[in-house]
PyMOL Python script that loads the backbone (N, CA, C, O; Angstrom):
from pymol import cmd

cmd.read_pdbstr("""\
ATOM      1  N   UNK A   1     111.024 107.345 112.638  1.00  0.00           N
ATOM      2  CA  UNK A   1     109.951 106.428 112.294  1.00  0.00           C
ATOM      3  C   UNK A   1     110.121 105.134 113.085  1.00  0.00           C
ATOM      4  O   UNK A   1     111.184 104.516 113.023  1.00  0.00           O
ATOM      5  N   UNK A   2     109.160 104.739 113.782  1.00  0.00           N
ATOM      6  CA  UNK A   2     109.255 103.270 114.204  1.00  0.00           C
ATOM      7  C   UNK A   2     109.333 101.797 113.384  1.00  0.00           C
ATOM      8  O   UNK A   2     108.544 101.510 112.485  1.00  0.00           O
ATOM      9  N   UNK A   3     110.326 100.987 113.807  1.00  0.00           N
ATOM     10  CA  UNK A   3     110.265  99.939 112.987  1.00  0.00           C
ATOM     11  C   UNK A   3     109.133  99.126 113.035  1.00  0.00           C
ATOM     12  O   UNK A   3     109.191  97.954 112.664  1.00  0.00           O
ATOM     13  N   UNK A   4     108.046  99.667 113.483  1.00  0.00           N
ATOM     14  CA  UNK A   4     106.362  98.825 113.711  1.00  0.00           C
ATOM     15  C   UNK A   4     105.821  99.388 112.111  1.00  0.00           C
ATOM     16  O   UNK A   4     105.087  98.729 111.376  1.00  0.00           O
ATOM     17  N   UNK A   5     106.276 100.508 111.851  1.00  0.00           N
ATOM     18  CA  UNK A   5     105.440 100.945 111.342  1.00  0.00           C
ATOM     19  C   UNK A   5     104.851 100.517 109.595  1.00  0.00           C
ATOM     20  O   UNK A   5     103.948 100.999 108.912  1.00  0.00           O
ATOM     21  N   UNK A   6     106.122  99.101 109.259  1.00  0.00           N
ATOM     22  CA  UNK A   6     105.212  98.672 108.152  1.00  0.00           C
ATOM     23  C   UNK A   6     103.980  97.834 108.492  1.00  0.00           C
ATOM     24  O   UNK A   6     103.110  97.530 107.676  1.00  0.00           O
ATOM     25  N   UNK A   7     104.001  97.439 109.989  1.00  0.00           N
ATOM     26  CA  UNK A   7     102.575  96.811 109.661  1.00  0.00           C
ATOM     27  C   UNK A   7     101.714  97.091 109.927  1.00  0.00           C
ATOM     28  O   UNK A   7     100.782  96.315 110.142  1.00  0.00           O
ATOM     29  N   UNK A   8     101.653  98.607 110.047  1.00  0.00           N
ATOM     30  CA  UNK A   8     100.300  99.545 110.060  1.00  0.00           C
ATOM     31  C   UNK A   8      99.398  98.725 109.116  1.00  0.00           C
ATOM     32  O   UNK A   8      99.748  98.000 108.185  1.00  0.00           O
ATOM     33  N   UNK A   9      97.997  99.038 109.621  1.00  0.00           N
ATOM     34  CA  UNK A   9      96.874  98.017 108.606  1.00  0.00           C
ATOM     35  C   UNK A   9      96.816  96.891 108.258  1.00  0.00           C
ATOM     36  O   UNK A   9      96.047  96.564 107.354  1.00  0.00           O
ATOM     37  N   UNK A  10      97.565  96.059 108.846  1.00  0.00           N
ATOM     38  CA  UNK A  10      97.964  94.821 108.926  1.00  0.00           C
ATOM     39  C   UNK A  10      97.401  93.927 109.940  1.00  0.00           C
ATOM     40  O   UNK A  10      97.072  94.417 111.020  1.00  0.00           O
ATOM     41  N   UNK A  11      97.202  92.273 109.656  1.00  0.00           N
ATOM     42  CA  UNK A  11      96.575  91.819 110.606  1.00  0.00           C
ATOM     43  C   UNK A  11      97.839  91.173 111.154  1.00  0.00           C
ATOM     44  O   UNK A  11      98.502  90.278 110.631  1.00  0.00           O
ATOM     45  N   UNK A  12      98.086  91.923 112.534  1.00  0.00           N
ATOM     46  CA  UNK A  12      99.169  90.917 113.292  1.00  0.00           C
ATOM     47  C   UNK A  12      98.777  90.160 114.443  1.00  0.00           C
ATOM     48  O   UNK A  12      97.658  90.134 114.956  1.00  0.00           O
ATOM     49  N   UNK A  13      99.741  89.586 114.777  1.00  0.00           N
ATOM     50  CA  UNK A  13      99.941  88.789 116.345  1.00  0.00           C
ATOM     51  C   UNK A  13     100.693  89.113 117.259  1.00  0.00           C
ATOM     52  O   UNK A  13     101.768  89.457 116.768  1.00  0.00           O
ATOM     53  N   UNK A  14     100.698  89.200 118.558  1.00  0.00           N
ATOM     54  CA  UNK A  14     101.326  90.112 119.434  1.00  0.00           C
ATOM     55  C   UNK A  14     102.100  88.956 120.237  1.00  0.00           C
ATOM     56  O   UNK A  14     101.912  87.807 119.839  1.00  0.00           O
ATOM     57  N   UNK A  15     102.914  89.150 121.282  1.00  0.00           N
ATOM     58  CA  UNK A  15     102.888  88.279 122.333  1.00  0.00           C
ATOM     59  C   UNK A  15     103.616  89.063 123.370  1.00  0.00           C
ATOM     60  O   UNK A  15     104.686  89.571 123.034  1.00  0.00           O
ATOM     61  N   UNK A  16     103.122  89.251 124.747  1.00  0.00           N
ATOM     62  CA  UNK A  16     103.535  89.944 125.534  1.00  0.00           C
ATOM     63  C   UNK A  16     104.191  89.621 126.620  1.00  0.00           C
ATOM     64  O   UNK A  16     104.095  88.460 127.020  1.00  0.00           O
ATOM     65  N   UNK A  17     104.813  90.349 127.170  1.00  0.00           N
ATOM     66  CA  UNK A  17     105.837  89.963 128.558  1.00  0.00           C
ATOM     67  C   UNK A  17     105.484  88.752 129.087  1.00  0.00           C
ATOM     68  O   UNK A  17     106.074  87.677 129.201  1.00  0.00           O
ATOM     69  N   UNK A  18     103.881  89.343 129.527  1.00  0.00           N
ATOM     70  CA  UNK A  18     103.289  88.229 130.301  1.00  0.00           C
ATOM     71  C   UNK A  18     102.724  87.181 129.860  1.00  0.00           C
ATOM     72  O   UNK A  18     102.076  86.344 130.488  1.00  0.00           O
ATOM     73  N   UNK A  19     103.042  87.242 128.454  1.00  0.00           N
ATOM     74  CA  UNK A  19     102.271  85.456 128.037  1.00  0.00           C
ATOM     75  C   UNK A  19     101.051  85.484 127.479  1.00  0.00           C
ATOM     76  O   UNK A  19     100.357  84.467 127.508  1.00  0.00           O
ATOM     77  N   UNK A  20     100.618  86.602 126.910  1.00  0.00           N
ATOM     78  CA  UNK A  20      99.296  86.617 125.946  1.00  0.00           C
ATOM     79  C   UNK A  20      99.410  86.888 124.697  1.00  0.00           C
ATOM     80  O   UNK A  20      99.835  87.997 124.374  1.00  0.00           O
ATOM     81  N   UNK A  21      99.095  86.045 123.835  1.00  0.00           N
ATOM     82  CA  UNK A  21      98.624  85.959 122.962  1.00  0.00           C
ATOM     83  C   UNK A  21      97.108  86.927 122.271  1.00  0.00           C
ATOM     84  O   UNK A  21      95.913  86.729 122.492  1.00  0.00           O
ATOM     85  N   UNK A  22      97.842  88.075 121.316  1.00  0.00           N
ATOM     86  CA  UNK A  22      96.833  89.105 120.726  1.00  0.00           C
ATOM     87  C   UNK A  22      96.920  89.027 119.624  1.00  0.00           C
ATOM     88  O   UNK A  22      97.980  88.714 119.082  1.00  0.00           O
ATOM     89  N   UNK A  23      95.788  89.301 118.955  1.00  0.00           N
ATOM     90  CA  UNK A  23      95.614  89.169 117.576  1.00  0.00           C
ATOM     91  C   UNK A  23      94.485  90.429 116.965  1.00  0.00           C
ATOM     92  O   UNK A  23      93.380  90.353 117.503  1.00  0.00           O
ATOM     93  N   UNK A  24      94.616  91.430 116.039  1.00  0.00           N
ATOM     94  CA  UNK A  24      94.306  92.519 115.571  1.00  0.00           C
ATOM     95  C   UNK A  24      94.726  92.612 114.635  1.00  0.00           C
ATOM     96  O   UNK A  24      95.595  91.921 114.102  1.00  0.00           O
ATOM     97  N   UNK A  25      93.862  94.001 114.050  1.00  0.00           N
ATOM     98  CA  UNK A  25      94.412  94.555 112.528  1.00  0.00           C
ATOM     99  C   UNK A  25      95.498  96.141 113.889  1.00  0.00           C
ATOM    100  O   UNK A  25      95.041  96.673 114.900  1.00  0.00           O
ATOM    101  N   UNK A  26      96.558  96.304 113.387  1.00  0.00           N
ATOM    102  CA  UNK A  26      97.542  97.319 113.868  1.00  0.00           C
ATOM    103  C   UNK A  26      97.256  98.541 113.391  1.00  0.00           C
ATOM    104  O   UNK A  26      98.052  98.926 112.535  1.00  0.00           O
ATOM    105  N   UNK A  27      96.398  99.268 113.656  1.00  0.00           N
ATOM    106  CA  UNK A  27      95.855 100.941 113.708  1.00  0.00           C
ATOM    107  C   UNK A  27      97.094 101.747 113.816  1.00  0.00           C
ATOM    108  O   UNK A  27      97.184 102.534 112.873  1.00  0.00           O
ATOM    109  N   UNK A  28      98.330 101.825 114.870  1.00  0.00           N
ATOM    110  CA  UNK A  28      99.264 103.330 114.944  1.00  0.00           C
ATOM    111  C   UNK A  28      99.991 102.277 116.011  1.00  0.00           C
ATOM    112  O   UNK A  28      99.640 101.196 116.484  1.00  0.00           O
ATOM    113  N   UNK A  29     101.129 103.080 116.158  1.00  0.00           N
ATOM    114  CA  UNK A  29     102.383 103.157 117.048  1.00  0.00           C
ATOM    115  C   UNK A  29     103.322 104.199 117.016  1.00  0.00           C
ATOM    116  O   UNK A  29     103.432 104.884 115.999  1.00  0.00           O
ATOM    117  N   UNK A  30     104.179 104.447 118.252  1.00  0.00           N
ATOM    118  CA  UNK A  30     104.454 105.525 118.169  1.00  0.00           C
ATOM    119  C   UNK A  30     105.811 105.134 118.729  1.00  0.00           C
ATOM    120  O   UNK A  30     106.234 103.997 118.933  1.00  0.00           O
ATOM    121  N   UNK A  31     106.676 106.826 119.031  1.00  0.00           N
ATOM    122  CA  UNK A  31     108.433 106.220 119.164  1.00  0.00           C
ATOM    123  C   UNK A  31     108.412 105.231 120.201  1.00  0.00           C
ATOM    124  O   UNK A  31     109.592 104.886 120.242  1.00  0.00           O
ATOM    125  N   UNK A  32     107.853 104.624 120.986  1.00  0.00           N
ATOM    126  CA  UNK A  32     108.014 104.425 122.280  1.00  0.00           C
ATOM    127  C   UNK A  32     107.498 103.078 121.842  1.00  0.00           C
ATOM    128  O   UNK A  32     107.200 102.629 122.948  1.00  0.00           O
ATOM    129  N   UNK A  33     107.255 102.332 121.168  1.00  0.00           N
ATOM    130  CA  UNK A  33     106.405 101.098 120.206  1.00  0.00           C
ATOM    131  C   UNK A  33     105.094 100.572 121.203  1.00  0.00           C
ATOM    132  O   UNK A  33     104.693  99.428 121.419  1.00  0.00           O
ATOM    133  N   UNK A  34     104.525 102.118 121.797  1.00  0.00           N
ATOM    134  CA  UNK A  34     102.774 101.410 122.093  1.00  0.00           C
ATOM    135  C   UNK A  34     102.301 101.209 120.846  1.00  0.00           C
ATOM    136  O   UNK A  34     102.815 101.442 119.752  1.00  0.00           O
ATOM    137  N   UNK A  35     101.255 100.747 121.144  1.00  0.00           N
ATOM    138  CA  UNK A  35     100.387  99.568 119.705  1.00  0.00           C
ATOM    139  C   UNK A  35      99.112 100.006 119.854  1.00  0.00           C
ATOM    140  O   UNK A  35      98.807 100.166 121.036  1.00  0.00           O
ATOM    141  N   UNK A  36      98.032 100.323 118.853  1.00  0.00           N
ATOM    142  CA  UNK A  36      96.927  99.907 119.060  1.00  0.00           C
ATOM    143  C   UNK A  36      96.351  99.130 118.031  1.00  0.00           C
ATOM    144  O   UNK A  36      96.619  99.059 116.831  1.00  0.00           O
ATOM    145  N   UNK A  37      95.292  98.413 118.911  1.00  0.00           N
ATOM    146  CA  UNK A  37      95.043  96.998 117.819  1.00  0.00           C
ATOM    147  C   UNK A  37      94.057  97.217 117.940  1.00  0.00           C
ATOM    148  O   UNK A  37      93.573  97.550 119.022  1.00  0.00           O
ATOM    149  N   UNK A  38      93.266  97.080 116.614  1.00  0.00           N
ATOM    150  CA  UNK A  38      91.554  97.205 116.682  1.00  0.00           C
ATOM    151  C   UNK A  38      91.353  95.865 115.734  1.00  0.00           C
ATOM    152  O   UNK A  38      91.981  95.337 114.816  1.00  0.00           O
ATOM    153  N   UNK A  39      89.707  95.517 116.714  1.00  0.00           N
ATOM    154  CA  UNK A  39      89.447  94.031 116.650  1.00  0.00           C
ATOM    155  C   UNK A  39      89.982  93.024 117.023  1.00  0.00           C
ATOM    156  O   UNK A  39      89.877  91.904 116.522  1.00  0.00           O
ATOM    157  N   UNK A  40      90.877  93.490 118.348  1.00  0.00           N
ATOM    158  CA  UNK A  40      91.557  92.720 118.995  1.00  0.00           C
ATOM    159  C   UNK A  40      90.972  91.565 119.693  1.00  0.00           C
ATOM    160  O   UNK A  40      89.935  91.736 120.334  1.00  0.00           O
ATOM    161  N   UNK A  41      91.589  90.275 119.630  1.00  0.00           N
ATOM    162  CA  UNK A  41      91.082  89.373 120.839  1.00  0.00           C
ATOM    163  C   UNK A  41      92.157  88.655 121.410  1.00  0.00           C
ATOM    164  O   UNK A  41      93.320  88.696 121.009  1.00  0.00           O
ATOM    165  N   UNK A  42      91.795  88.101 122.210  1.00  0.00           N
ATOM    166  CA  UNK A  42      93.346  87.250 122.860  1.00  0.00           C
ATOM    167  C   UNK A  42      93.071  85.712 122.832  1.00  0.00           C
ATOM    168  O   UNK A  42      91.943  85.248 122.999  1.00  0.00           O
ATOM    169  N   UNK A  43      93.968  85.104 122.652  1.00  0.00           N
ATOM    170  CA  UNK A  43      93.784  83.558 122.035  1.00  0.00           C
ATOM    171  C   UNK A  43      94.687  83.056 123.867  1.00  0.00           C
ATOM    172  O   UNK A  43      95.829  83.441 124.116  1.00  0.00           O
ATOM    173  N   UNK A  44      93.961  82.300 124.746  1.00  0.00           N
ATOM    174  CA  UNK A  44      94.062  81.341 125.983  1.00  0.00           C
ATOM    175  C   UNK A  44      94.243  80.300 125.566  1.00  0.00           C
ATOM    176  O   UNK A  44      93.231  79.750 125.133  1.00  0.00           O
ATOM    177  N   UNK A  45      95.451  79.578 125.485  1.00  0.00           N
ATOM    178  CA  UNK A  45      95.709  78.305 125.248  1.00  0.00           C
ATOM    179  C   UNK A  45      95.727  77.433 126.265  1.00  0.00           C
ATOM    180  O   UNK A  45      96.332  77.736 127.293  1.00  0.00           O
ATOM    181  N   UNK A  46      95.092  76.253 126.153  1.00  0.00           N
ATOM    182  CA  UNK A  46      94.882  75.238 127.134  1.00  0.00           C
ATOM    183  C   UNK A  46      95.173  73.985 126.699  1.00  0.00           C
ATOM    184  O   UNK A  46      95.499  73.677 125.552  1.00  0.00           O
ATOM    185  N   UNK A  47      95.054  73.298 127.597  1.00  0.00           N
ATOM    186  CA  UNK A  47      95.340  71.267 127.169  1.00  0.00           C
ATOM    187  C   UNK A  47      93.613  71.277 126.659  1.00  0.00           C
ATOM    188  O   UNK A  47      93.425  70.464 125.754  1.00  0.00           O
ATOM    189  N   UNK A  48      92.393  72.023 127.069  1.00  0.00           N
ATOM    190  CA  UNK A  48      91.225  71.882 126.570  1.00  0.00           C
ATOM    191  C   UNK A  48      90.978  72.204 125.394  1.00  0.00           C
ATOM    192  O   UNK A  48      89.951  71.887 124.794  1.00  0.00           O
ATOM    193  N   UNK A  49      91.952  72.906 124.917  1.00  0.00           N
ATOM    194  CA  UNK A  49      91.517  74.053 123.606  1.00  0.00           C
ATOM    195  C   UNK A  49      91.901  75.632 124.183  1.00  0.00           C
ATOM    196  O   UNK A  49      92.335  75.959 125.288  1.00  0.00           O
ATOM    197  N   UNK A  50      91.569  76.466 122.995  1.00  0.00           N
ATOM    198  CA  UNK A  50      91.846  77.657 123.141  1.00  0.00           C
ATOM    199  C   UNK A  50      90.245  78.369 122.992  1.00  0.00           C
ATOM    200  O   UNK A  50      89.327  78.025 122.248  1.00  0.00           O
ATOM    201  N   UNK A  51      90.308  79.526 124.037  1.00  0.00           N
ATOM    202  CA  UNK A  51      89.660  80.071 124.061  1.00  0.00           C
ATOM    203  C   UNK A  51      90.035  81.355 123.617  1.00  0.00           C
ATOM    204  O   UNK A  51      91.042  81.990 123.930  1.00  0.00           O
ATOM    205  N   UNK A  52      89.008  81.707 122.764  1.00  0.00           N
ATOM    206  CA  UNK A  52      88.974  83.032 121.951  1.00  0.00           C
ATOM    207  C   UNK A  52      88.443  84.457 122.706  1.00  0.00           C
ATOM    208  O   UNK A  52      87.321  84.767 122.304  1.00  0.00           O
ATOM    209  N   UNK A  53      89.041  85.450 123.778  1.00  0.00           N
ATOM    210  CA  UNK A  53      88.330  86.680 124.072  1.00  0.00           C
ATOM    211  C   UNK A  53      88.319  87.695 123.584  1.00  0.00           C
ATOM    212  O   UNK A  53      89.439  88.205 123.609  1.00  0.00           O
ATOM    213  N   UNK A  54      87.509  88.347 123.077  1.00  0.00           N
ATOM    214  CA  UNK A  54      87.070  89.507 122.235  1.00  0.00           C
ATOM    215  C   UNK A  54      87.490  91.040 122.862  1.00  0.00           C
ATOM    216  O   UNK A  54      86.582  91.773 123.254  1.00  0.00           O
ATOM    217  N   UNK A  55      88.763  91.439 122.929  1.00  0.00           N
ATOM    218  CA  UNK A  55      88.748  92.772 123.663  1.00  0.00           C
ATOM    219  C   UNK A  55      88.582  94.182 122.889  1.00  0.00           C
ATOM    220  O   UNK A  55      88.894  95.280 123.349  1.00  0.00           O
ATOM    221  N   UNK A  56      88.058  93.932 121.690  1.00  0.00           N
ATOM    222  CA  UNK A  56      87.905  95.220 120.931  1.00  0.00           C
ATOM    223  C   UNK A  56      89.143  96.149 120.561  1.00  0.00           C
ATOM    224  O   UNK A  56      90.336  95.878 120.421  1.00  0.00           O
ATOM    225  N   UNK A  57      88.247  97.654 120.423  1.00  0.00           N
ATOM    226  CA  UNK A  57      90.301  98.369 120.662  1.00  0.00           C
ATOM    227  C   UNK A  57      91.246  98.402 121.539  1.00  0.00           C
ATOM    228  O   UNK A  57      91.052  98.999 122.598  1.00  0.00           O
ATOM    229  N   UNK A  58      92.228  97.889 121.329  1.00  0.00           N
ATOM    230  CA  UNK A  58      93.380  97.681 122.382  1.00  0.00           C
ATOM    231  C   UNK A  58      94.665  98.216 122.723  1.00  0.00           C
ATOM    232  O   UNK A  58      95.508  97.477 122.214  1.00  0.00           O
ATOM    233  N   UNK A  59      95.283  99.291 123.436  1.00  0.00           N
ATOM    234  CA  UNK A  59      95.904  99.709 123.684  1.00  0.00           C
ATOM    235  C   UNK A  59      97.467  99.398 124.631  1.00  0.00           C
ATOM    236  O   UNK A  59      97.675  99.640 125.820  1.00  0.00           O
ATOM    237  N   UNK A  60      98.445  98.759 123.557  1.00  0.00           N
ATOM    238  CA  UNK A  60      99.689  97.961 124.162  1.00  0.00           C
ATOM    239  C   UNK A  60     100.745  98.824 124.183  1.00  0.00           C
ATOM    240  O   UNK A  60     101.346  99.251 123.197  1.00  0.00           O
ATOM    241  N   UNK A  61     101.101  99.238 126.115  1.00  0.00           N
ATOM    242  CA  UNK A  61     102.293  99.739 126.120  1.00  0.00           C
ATOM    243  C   UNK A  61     103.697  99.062 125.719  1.00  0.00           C
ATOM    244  O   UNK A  61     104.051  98.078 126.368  1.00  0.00           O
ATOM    245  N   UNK A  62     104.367  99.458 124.865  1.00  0.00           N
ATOM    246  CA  UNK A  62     105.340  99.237 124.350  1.00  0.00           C
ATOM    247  C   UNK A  62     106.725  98.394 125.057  1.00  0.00           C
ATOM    248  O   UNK A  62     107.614  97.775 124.473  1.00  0.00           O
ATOM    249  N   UNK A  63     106.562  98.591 126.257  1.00  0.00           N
ATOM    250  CA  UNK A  63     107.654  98.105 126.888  1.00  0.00           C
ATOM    251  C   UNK A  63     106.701  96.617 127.389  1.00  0.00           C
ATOM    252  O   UNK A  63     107.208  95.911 128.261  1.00  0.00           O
ATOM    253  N   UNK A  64     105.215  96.174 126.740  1.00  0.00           N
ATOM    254  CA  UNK A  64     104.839  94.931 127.624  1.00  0.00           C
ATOM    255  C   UNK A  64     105.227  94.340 125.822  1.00  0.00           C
ATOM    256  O   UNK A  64     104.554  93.359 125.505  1.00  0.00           O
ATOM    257  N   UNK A  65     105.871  94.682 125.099  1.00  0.00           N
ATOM    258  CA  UNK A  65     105.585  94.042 123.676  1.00  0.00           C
ATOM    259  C   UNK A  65     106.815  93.320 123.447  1.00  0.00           C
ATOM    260  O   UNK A  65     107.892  93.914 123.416  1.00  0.00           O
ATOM    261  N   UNK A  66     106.699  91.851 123.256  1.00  0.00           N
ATOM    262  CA  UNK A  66     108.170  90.571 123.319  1.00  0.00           C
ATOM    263  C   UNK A  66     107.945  90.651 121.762  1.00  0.00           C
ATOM    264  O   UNK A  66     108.974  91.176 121.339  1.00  0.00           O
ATOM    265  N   UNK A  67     107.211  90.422 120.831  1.00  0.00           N
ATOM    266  CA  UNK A  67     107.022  90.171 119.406  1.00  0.00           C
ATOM    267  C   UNK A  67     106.002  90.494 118.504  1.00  0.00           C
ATOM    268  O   UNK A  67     104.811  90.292 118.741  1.00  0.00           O
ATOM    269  N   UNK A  68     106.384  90.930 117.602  1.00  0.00           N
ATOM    270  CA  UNK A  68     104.945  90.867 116.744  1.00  0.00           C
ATOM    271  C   UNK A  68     105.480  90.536 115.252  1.00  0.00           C
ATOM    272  O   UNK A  68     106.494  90.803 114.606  1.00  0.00           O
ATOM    273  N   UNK A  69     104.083  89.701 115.000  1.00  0.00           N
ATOM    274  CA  UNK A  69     104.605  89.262 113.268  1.00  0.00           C
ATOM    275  C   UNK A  69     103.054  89.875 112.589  1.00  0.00           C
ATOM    276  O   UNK A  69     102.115  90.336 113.238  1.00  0.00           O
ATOM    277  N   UNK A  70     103.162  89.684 110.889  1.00  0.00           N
ATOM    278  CA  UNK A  70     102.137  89.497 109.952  1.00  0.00           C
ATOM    279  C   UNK A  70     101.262  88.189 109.969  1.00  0.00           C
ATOM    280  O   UNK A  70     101.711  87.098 109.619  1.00  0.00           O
ATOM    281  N   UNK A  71     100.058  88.381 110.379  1.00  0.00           N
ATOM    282  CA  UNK A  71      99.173  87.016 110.037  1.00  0.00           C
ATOM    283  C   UNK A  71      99.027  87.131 108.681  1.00  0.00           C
ATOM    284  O   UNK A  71      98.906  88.221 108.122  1.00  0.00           O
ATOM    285  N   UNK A  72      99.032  85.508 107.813  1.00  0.00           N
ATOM    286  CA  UNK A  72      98.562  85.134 107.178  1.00  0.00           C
ATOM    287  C   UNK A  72      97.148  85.183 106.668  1.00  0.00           C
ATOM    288  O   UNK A  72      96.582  84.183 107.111  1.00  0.00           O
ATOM    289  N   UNK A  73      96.160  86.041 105.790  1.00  0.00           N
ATOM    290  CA  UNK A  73      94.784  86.111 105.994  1.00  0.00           C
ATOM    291  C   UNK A  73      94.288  84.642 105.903  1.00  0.00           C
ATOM    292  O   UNK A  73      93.470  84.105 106.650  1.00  0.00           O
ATOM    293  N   UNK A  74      95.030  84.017 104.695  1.00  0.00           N
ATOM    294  CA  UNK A  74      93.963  82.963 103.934  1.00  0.00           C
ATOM    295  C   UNK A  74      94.849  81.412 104.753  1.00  0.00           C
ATOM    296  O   UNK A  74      94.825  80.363 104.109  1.00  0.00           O
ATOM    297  N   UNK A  75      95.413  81.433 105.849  1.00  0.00           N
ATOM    298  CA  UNK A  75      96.037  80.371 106.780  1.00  0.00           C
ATOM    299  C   UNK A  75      95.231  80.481 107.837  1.00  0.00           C
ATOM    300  O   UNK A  75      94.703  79.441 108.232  1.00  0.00           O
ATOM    301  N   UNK A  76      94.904  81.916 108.637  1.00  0.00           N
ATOM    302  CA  UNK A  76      94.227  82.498 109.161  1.00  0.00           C
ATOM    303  C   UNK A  76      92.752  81.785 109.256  1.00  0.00           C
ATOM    304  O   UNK A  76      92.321  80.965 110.068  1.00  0.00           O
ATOM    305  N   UNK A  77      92.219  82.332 108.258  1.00  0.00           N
ATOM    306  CA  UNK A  77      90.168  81.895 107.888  1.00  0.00           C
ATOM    307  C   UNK A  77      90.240  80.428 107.935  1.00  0.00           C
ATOM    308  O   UNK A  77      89.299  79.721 108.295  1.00  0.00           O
ATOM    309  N   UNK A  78      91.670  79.890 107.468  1.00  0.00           N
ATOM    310  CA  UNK A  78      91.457  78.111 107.324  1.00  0.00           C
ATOM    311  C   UNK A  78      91.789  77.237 108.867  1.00  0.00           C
ATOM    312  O   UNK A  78      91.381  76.107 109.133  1.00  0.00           O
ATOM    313  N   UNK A  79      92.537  78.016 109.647  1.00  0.00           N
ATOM    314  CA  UNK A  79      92.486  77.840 110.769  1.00  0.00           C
ATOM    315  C   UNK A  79      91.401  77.756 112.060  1.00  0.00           C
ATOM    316  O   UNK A  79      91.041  78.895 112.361  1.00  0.00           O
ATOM    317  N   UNK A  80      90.890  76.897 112.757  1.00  0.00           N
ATOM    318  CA  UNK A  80      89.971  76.655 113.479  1.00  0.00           C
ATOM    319  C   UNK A  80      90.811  76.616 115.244  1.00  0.00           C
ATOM    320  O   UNK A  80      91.096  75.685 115.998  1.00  0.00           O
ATOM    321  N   UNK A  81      91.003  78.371 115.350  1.00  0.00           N
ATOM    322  CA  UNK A  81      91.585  77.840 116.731  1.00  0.00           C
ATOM    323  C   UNK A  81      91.585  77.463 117.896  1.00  0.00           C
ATOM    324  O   UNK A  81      92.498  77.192 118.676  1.00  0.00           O
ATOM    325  N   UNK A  82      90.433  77.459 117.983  1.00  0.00           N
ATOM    326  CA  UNK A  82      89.363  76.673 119.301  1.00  0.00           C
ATOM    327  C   UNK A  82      89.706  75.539 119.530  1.00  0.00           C
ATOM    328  O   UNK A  82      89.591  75.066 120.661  1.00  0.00           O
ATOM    329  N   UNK A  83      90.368  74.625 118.168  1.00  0.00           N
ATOM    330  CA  UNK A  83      90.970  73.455 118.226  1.00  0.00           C
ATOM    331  C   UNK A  83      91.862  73.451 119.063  1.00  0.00           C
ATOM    332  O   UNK A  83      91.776  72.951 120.184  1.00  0.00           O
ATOM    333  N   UNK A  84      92.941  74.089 118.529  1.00  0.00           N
ATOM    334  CA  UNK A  84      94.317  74.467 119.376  1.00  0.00           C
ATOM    335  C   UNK A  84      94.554  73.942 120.719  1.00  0.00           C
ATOM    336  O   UNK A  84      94.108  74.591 121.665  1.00  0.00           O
ATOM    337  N   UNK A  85      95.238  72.779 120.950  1.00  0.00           N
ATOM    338  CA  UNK A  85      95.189  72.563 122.482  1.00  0.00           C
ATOM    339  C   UNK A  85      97.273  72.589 122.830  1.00  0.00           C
ATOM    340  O   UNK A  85      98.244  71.949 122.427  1.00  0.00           O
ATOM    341  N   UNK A  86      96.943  74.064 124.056  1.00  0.00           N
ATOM    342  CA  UNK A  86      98.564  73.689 123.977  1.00  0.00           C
ATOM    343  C   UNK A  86      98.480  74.433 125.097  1.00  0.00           C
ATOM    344  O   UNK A  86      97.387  74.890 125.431  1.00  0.00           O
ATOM    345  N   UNK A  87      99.993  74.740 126.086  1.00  0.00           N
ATOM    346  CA  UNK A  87     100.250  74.966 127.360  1.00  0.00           C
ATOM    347  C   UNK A  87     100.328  76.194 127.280  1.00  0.00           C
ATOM    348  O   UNK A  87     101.081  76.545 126.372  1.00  0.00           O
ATOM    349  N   UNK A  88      99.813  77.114 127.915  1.00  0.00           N
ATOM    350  CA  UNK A  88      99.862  78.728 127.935  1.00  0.00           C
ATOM    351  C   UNK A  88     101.491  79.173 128.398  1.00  0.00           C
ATOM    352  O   UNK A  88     102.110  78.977 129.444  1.00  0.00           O
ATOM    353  N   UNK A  89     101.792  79.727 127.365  1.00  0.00           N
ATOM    354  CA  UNK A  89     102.911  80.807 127.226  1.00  0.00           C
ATOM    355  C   UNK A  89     103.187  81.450 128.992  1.00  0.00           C
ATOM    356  O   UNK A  89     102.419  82.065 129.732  1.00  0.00           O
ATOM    357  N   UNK A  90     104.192  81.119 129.138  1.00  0.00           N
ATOM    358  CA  UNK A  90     104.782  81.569 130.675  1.00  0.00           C
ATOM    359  C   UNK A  90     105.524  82.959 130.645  1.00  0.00           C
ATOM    360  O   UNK A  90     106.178  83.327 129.669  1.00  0.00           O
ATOM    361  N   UNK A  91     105.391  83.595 131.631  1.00  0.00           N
ATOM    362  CA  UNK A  91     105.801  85.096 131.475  1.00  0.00           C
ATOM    363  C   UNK A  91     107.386  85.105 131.672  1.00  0.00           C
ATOM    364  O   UNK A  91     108.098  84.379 132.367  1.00  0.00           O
ATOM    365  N   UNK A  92     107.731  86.285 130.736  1.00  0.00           N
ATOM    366  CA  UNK A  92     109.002  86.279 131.046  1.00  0.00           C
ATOM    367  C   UNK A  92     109.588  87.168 131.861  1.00  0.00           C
ATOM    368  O   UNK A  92     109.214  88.319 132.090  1.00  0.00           O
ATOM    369  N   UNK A  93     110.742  86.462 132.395  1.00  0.00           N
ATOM    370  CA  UNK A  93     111.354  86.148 133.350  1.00  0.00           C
ATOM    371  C   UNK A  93     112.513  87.656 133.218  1.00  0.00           C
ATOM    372  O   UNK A  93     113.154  87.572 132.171  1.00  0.00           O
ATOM    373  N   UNK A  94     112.853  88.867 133.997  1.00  0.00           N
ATOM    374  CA  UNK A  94     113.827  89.937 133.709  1.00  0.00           C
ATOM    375  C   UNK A  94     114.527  89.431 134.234  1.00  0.00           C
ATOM    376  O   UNK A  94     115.663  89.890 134.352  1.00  0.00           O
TER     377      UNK A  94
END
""", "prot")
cmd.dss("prot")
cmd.show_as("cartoon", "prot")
cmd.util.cbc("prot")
cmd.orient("prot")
């Protein structure tokens, strides 16, 4: 069993090798910890604000995956992240 697998149905947050920021409800994963996220979008952080892109179902190979946690629903809805002004996440470095 994969250790992803309590947050099946869950709304998480991703963050990947390269410095993006994903956000979805977590559909499946498998031994290899690909992800798929449905209702996915990716949160672009800037000194302007963050921009919100809508990528629908999303399919994350496992070896691009640095973290994932549980979102908060009701921190979540109270959150306005368009506000958000901050320096985009830099890729990491092997």
């Amino acid at each position: 069993m994969s250790l992803l697998q309590p947050y099946v149905d869950l709304d998480v947050l991703v963050i990947t090798i390269d410095g993006r920021v994903l956000v979805g409800k977590l559909r499946g994963t498998d031994q290899a910890s690909n992800i798929i996220l449905e209702k996915c979008h990716e949160r672009v952080f800037s000194s302007e604000g963050t921009e919100v892109i809508s990528l629908g179902l999303f399919l994350l190979r496992g070896d691009n995956l640095v973290t994932i946690g549980e979102l908060d629903a009701e921190k979540e809805a109270a959150l306005d992240v368009t506000e958000i002004k901050a320096d985009p996440l830099s890729e990491l470095k092997l």
